[in-house]
N, C-alpha and C positions, 0 to 999 in steps of 0.2 A: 599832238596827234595821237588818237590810240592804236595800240599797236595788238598786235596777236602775237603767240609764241607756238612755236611746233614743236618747242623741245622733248613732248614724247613719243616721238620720231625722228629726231636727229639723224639717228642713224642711215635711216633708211632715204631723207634728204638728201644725205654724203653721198650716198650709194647712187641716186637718180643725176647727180652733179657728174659724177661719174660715166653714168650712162650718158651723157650728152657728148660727156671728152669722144666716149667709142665712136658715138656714130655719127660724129660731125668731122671726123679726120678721113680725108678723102685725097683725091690727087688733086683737086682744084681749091688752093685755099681763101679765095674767096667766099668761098661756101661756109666753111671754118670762122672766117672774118667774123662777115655779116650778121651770120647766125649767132655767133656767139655776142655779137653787141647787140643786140636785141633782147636775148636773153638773160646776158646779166645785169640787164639798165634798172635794175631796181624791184621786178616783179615779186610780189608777196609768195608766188608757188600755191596758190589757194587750190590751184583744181589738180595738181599733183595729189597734195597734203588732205585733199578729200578723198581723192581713189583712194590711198593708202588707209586712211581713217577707218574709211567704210569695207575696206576689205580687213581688216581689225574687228571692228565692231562685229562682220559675221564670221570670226574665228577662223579666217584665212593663214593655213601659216607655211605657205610656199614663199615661192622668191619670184615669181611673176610680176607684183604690183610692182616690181621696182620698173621694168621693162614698157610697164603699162603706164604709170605713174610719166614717165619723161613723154611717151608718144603723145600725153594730153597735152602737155605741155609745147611740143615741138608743131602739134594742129595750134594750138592758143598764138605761138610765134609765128605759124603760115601765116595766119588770116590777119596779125596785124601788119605784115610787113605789105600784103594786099592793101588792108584798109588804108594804112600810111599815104599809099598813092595814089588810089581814088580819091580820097579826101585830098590832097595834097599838104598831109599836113607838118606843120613846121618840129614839132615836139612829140616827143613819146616818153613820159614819167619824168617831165622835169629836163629830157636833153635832147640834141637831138633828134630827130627822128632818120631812122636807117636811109631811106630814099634820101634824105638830103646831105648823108656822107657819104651814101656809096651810089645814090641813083637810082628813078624806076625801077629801070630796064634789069640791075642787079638787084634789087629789093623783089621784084614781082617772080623772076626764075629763082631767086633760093628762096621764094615762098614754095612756089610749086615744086624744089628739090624735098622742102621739110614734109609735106603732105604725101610724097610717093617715099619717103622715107619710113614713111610711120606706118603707113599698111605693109612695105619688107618687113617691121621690127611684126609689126602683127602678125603678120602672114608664120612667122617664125615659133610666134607663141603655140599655132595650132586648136586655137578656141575658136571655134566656127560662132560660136552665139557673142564671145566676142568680138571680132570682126563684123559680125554684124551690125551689132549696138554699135561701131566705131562708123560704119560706113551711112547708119541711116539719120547719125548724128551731124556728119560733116554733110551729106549732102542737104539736110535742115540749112544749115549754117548756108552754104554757098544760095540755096531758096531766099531765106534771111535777107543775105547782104543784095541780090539782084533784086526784092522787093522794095526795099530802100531806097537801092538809087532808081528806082522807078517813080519812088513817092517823094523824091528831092524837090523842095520848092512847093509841094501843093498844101495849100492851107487846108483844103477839105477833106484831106485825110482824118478819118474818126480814130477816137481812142481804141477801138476793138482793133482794129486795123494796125497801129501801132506797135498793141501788145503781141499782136502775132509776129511781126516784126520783129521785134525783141526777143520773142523767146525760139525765133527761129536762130539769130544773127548771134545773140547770145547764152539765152539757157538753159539748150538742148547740149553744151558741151559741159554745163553744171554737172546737168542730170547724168549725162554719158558718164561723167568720171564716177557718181556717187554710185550708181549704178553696175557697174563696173567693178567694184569691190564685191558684190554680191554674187555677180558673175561668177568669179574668180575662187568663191568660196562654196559654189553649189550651190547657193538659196537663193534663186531668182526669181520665185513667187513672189508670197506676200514682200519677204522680208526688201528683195527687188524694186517691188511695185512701190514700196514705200520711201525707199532711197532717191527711188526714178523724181519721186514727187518732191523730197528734201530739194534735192539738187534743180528742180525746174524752178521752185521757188526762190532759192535764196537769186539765182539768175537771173529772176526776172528783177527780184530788188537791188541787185547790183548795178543794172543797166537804168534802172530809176533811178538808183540813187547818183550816179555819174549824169543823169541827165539834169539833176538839181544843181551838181557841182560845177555845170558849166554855164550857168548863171550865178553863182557865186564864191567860185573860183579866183585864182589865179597862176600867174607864172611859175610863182614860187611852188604853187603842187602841180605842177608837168601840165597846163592846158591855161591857155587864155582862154577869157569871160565872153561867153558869147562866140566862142567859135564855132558851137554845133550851128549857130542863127548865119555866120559868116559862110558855112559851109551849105547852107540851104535845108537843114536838117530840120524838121518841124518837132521836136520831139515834147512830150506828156505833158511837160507846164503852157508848154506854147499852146498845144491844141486843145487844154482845158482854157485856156483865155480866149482862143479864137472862138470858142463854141459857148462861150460869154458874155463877149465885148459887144459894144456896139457899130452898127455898119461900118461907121467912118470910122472906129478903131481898128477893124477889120482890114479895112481898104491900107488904112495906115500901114499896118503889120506886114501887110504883102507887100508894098512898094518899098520896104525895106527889105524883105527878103530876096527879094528882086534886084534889089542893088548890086552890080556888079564889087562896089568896094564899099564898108559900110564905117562910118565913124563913131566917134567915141559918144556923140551927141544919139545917134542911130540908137546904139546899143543902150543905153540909158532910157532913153523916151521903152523901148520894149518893157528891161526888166521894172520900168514902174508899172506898166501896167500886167505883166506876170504877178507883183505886188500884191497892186491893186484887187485882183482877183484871187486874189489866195491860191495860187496856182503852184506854188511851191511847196507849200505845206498841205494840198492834195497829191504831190508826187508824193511826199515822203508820207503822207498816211497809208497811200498805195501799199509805197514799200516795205512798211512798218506791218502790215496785212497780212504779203507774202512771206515774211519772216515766221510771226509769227505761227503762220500755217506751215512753214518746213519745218517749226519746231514740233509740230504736233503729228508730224509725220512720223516723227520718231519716238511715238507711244509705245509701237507694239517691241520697240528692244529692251531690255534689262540694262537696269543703273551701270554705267561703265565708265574708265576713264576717258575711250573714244567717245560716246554718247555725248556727256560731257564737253568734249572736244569740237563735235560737231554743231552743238548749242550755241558754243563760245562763237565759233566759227559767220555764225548768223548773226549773232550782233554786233561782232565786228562790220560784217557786210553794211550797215546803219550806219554804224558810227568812225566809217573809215574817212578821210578830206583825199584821198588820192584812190 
């Protein structure tokens, strides 16, 4: 599997590990529990290690991004411990998943502790243009996820429709963090506007490329094959095949998703005809597009080792199996 390195930011990783110990120590330790098994189950830290980068890159040299850098991450942990229980799903990176060691009812209140956490930790920094970028970010995100489960199970959802989806659910809190460095450093023009769009992009390939993963997938990288299909999730390769196929493949498709329990025979008959239609390898040229185009967002900065960093950072997004 290929892997990424943050090591020219170690430091300031330590530091964000740190910030988690502070503000997850409280009088209730479930809170502490919960939260902390969620976040240390494996996560790569991608949308810390992007604040931090990008507030590098425009020459930021306070001590804020460390502050900033955990709240991304403590919203990234609300909304999965959310997602976990609407999905109901069994795993999260391979173990797991929090709702199924500690429960709903405990997974969905320290979702909602982590997100009224993160606007005290904000509220404390005093950046009014920050809190904003954090607030019109997360309520994207919560639009996002109520859009979804609105469009669970319908096959006539179009591709346009989808990607709004996704960059509501997912790569508005890219953009937020890359964003966010810029903030942070005073230049939230051009150099802002340009970050804004890094970060939208690589988000939106990240949630493509996870949606390939789950047609070819498996246990062993944290996600059974075909659970977004189990879950009633119609996502990009699915509705480039429905908006393909022929009726009675059509018809097929949905009486499968429709299935309250689906088998191993179910899931097979689909992903040949996902195959069939080139329908994975239109997700990943999608994604290979937005890449792309985040790299080219970042024309208007000078050669750096962050620049550099952030490049790297996009094709990992491609070439990640988890």
């Amino acid at each position: 599997m290929p892997n990424i390195s943050f090591d020219y930011i170690e430091e300031e990783l330590r530091r964000i590990e740190g910030e988690f110990e502070t503000h997850l120590v409280t009088e209730t330790p479930l809170i502490y529990r919960v939260a902390k098994y969620v976040i240390e189950s494996g996560g790569k830290r991608i949308r810390p290690a992007l604040l931090i980068t990008s507030a590098k890159l425009c020459g930021y040299e306070g001590k804020d991004h460390i502050s900033l850098a955990a709240v991304i991450e403590f919203i990234h942990t609300a909304t999965l411990l959310h997602d976990d229980v609407v999905d109901n799903a069994p795993l999260r990176r391979g173990l797991s998943s929090a709702n199924v060691v500690f429960g709903n009812e405990a997974s969905v209140l320290i979702g909602d502790y982590l997100f009224a956490k993160s606007f005290k930790v904000l509220s404390a920094l005093g950046n009014i243009d920050i809190i904003k970028a954090y607030s019109d970010a997360t309520t994207l995100m919560a639009e996002g996820e109520v859009n979804e489960l609105v469009k669970t199970a319908d096959i006539k959802i179009s591709e346009e429709e989808y990607l709004d989806i996704i960059i509501k659910k997912t790569a508005v809190l890219f953009a937020c963090a890359a964003r966010g460095g810029a903030i942070l450093a005073g230049k939230d023009e051009d150099f802002g506007e340009r970050l804004y769009e890094y970060g939208l992009n690589i988000g939106i390939a990240f949630q493509l490329m996870d949606d390939t993963l789950d047609y070819t997938s498996n246990e062993k990288f944290g996600k059974f094959i075909g659970n977004d299909l189990k879950e009633g999730k119609v996502t990009l390769p699915l509705i480039h095949t429905l908006e393909r196929c022929e009726p009675q493949e059509k018809d097929f498709i949905a009486g499968i998703i429709y299935k309250k329990k689906l088998n191993k025979g179910d899931l097979k008959a689909v992903l040949d005809l996902v195959n069939y239609y080139d329908s994975l390898e239109y997700t990943i040229s999608m994604a290979n597009e937005k890449i792309e185009k985040a790299k080219r967002s970042l024309n208007v900065f000078q050669g750096s080792v962050f620049k550099e960093s952030l490049v790297d950072m996009a094709n990992y997004i491609i070439e990640r199996k988890l």
